[in-house]
C-alpha positions as CSV (number, residue, x, y, z in Angstrom):
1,X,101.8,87.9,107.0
2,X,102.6,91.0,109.0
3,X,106.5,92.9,107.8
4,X,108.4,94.8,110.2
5,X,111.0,96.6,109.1
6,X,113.7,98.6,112.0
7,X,116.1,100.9,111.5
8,X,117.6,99.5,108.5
9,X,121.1,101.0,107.0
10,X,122.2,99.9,104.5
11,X,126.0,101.6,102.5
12,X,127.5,100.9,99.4
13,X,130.8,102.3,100.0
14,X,129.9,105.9,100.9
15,X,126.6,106.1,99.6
16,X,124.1,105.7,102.2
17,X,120.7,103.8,100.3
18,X,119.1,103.3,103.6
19,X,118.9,105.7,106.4
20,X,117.5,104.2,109.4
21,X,114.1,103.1,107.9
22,X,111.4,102.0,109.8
23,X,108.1,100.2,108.1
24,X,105.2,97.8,109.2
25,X,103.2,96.1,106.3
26,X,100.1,95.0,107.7
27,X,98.7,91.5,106.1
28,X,97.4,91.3,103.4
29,X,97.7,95.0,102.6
30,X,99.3,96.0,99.1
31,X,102.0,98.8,99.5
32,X,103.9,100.8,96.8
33,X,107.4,102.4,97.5
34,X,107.2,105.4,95.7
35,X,110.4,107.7,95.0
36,X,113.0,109.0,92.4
37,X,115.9,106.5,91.5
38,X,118.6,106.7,94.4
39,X,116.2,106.7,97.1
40,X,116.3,103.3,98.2
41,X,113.2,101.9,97.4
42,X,115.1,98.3,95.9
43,X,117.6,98.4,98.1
44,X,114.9,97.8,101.0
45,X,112.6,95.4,98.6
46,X,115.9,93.4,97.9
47,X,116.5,93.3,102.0
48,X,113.0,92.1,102.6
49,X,113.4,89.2,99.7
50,X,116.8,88.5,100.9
51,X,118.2,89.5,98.0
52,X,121.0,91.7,100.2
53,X,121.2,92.1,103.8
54,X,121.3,95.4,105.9
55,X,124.5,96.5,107.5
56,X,121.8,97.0,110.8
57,X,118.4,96.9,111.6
58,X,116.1,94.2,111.7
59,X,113.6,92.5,109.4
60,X,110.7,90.3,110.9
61,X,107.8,88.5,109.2
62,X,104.9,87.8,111.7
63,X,107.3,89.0,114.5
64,X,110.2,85.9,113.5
65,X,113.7,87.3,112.6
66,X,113.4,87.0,108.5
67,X,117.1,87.6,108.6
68,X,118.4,84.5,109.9
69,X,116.5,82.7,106.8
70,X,118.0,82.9,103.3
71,X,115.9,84.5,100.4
72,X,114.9,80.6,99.7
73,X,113.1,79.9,103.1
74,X,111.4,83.1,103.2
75,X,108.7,82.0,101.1
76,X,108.7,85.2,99.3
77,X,107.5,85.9,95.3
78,X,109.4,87.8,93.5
79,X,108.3,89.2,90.3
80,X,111.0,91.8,88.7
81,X,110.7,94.5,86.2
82,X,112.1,92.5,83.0
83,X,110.2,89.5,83.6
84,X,113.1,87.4,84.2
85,X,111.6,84.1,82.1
86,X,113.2,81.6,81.0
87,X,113.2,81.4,77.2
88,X,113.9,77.7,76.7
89,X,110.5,76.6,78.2
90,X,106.9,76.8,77.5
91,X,104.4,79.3,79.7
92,X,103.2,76.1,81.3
93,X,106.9,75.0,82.5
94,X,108.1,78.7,83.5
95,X,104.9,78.6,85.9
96,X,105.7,75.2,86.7
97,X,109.7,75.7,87.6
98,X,109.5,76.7,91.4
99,X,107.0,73.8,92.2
100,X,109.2,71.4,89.9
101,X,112.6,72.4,91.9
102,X,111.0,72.2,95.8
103,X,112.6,69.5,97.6
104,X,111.3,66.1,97.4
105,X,109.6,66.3,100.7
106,X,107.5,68.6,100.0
107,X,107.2,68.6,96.1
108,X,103.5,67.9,95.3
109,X,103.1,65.1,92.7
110,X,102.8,65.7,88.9
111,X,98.9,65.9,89.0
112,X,99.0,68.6,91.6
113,X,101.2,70.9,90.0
114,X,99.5,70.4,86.7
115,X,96.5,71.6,88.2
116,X,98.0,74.4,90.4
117,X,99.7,75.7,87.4
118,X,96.5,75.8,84.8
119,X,94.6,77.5,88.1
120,X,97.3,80.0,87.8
121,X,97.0,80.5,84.8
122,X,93.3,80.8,84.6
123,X,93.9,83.3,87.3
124,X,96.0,85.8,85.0
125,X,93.4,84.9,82.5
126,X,96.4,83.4,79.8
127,X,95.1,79.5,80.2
128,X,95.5,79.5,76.4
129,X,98.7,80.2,76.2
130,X,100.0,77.6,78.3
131,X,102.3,75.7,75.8
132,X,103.9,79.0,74.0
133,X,107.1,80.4,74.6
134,X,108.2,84.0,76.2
135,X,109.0,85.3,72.5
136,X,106.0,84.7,71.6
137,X,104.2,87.0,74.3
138,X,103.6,90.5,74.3
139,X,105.3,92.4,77.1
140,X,101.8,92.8,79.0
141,X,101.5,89.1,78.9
142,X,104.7,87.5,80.2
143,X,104.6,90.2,83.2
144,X,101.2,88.1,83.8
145,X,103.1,84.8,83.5
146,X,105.7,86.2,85.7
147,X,103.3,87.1,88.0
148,X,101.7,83.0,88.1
149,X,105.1,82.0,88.3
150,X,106.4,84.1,91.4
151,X,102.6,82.6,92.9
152,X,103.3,78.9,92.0
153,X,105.0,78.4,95.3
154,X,102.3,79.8,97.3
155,X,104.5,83.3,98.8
156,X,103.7,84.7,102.0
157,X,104.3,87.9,100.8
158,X,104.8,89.3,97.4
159,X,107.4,91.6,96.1
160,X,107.0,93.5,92.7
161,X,110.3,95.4,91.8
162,X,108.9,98.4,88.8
163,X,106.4,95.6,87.7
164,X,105.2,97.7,84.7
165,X,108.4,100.3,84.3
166,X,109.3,98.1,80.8
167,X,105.9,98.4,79.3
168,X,104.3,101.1,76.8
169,X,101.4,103.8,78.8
170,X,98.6,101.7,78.0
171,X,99.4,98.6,78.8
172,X,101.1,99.7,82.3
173,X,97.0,101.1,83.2
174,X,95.7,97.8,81.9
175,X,97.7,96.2,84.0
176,X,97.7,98.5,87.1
177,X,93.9,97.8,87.1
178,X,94.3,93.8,86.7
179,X,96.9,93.6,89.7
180,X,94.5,95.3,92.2
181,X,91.7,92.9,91.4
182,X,94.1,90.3,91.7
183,X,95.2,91.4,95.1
184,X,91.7,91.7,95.7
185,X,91.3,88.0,95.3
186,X,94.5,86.3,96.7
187,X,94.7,88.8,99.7
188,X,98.8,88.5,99.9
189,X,100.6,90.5,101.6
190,X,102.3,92.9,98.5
191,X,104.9,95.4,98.2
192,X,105.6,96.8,94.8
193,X,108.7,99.3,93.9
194,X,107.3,102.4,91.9
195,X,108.5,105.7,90.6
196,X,104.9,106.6,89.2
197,X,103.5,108.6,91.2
198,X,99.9,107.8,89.2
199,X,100.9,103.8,89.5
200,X,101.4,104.1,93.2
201,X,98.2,106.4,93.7
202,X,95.8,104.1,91.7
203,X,96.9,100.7,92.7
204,X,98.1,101.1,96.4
205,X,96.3,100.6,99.7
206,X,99.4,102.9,101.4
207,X,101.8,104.6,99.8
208,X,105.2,105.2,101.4
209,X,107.3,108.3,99.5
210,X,111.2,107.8,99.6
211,X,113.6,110.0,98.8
212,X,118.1,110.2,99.7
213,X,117.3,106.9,101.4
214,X,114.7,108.3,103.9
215,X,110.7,107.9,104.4
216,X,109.5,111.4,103.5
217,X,105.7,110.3,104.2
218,X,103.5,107.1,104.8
219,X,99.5,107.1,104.1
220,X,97.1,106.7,102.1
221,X,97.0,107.5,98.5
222,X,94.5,110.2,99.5
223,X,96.7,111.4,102.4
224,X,99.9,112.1,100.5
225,X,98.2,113.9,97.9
226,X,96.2,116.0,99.8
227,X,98.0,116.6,102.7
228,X,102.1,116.2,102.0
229,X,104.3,116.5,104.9
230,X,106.8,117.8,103.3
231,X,108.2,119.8,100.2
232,X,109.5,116.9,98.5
233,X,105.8,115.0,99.0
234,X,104.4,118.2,97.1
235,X,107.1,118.5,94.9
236,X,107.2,114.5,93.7
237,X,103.3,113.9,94.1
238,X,101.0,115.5,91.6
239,X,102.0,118.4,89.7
240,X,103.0,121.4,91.8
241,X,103.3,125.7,90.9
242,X,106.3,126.3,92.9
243,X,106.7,129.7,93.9
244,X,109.7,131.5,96.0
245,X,108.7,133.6,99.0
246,X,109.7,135.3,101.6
247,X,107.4,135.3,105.0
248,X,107.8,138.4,107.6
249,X,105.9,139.9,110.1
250,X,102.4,137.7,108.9
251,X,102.8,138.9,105.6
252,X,103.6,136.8,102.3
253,X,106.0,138.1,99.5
254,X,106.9,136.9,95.9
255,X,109.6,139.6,94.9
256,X,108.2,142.9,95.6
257,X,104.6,142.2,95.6
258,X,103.0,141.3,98.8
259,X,100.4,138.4,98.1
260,X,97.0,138.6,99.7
261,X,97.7,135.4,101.4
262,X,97.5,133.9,104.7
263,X,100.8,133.1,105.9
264,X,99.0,130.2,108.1
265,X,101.8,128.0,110.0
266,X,104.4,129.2,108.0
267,X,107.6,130.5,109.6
268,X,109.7,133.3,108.9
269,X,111.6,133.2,106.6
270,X,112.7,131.9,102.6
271,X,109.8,129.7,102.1
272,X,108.5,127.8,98.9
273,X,104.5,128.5,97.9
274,X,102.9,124.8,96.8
275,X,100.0,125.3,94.4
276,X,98.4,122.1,92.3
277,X,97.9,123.0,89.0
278,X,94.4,122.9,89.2
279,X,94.1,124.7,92.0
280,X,94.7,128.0,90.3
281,X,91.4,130.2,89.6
282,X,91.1,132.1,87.1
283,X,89.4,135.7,88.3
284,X,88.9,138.6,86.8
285,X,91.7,141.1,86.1
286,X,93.2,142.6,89.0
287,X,91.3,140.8,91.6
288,X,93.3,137.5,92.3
289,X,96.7,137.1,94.1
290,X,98.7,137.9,90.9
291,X,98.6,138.8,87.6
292,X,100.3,136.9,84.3
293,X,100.4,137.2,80.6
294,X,99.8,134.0,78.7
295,X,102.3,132.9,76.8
296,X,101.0,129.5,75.0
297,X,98.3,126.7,75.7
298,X,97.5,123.8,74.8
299,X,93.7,122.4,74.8
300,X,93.1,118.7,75.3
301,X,89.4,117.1,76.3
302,X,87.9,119.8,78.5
303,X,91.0,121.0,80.0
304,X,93.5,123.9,78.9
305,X,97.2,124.0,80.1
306,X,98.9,127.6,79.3
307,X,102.1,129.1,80.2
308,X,101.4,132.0,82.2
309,X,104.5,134.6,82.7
310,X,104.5,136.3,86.1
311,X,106.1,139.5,86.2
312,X,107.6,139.9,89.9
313,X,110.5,142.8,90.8
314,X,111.6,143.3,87.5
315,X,111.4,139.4,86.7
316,X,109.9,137.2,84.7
317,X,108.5,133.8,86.5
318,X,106.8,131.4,84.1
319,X,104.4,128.8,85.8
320,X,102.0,126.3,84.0
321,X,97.7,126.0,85.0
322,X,95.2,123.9,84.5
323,X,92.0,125.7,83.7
324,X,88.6,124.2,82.6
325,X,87.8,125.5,78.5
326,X,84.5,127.5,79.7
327,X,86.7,130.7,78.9
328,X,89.3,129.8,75.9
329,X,92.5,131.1,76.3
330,X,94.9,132.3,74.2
331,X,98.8,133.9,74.0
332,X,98.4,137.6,75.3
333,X,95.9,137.4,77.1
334,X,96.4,138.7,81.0
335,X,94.7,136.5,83.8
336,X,94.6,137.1,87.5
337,X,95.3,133.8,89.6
338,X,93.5,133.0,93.0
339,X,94.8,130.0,94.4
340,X,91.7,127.8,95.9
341,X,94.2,125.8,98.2
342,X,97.9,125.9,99.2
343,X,100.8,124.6,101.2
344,X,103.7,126.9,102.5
345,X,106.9,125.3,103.7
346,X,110.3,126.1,104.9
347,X,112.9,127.0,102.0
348,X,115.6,124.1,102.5
C-alpha cells in the first residue's frame, strides 16, 4: 500500500502544525517521523489514520482519495504510545476486539478469530499470556499486545504514534530490535512517530526529520546522518560541536583566530561550524585547528568525553569530544583539535 501525502496544512488557531507537506511511503517500507515536539509529526500520522483532517492537501492510499473514507474504512492499525488496552478483558479478548466488532458480513466465525488471534500472538511471541489481563503485563509486553491487536484486522498500513516513548532505555532497544524483525516478516506498510533520533536511526528504512511543521530532510538513516541538509538535521541528528564563525574573503574565523579551514561552499557571512563529536582529533600541541584546556572527563568503555574550554578573542567557548582512551586525559591538560570532517552552514 503505497501513501501519498500533498501539500497538507493543517492550523490550530494560529499555530500552523503543518506547512505544506509533501510525502510518498512506498509499500511496504517502514518510515519514522523524526522531530522535536511541535513539529507536526502527529498531527500528519493522525491525518493519515483519519484521526483529524487537513484544512488542504490531499491524502491518497494506492492513488484513491483516503480522505473521503473515515478513519474506520481506511483499514489502518493504530498502535499509540500508552497502549490504549482495555483493562476489563483478557490478552486474548483485547486481540480479539476489532475482529469481534467488524460487521456481520464480513466477521469471520468464532473458529477463525480464535486462531487468527493465538497466530498473533505467537507472532509477538506472548501466546502464553493469552488469558491474563493488562495489569498484569509489564510495559514491554502490552505494547506487544497492542501491537497484535492493531494487526487483528489485517491494516493496510500501520501507524505507531511514540511506540516505545513510555518505556524504561532497555526495554525501548529490545523492542526497537523486535519491531524491525517483525516488519521484516509481515512486510506492512509502517509509519512510526519518533523523537529518538537513535530509535528512528536503528529501526527505519527512511527517515523524514520535521521541525516548525516543515520536512527539513528525507533519506536514509545513513543519509541524514552523514550528509544533513540543513543546520537543524545536524543540530537534532547525532551529537554536534557547534561553533560560531564568520566566513570572508575564503577565509574561516572563530573570534579572532583564523582557522586553517577550507571555507568549501560556504558563503559569506555569520555562519555555524558542524563538528560530530567524534570527529574531533586529537593532535599534538599547537598543530590542530585550535587549542583548549580540559576542564573534566568522564571515561566509559573505551571512550573518554571531556569538556574542553576554547579560548577565542578574549572568550571562553566550552565544547564536549569524544576521544578513544589510548591517551588518558585529564583536567588541565591542553589539546589541539583537528576536525577529520565538517559541515558549514549559513547562520539563520
Amino acid at each position: 500500500m503505497t501513501i501519498e501525502v500533498r501539500n497538507i496544512v493543517k492550523k490550530f488557531g494560529a499555530f500552523t502544525a503543518l506547512d505544506n507537506v509533501n510525502l510518498r511511503v512506498e509499500t511496504g517500507e517502514l518510515v519514522a517521523l523524526l522531530g522535536p515536539s511541535g513539529s507536526g509529526k502527529t498531527s500528519l500520522l493522525r491525518i493519515i489514520a483519519g484521526l483529524d483532517w487537513p484544512d488542504s492537501g490531499t491524502v491518497s492510499f494506492d492513488g484513491e482519495n483516503a480522505l473521503a473514507r473515515g478513519a474506520g474504512e481506511r483499514q489502518v492499525g493504530f498502535v499509540f504510545q500508552h497502549y490504549a488496552l482495555f483493562r476489563h478483558m483478557s490478552v486474548f479478548e483485547n486481540v480479539a476486539f476489532g475482529l469481534r466488532v467488524q460487521p456481520r458480513a464480513i466477521r469471520q466465525s468464532e473458529d477463525q478469530i480464535r486462531k487468527r488471534v493465538k497466530d498473533l500472538l505467537d507472532l509477538v511471541q506472548l501466546g502464553w499470556l493469552a488469558d491474563r489481563y493488562p495489569s498484569q503485563l509489564s510495559g514491554g509486553q502490552r505494547q506487544r499486545i497492542a501491537l497484535a491487536r492493531a494487526l487483528a484486522i489485517e491494516p493496510r498500513i500501520l501507524l505507531l504514534d511514540e511506540p516505545f516513548g513510555a518505556l524504561d532505555a532497555k526495554v525501548r532497544k529490545e523492542l526497537r530490535r523486535w519491531l524491525r524483525q517483525l516488519h521484516e516478516e509481515i512486510h506492512v506498510t509502517s509509519i512510526f512517530v519518533t523523537h529518538d533520533q537513535e530509535e528512528a536511526l536503528e529501526v527505519a528504512n527512511r527517515v523524514v526529520v520535521m521541525d516548525k511543521g516543515k520536512i527539513e530532510q528525507i533519506g536514509t538513516p545513513g543519509e541524514v546522518y552523514d550528509n544533513p541538509m540543513t543546520s537543524f538535521v545536524h543540530g537534532f541528528i547525532g551529537e554536534s560541536i557547534v561553533l560560531p564563525v564568520q566566513v570572508r574573503d575564503g577565509r574561516i574565523s572563530l573570534g579572532d583566530k583564523v582557522l586553517n579551514l577550507e571555507p568549501r561552499d560556504a558563503v559569506s557571512g555569520p555562519s555555524n561550524l558542524f563538528i560530530r563529536r567524534h570527529d574531533v582529533a586529537l593532535v599534538p600541541a599547537g598543530s590542530g585547528v585550535i587549542d583548549g584546556d580540559v576542564k573534566r572527563v568522564r571515561a566509559f568503555g573505551p571512550t573518554q568525553r571531556a569538556d574542553v574550554a576554547l579560548h577565542v578573542g578574549g572568550g571562553e567557548t566550552l565544547i564536549e569530544i569524544d576521544a578513544p582512551r589510548d591517551r588518558e586525559l585529564k583536567p588541565g591538560d591542553i589539546v589541539s583539535l583537528q576536525p577529520r570532517r565538517y559541515r558549514i552552514f549559513a547562520a539563520a
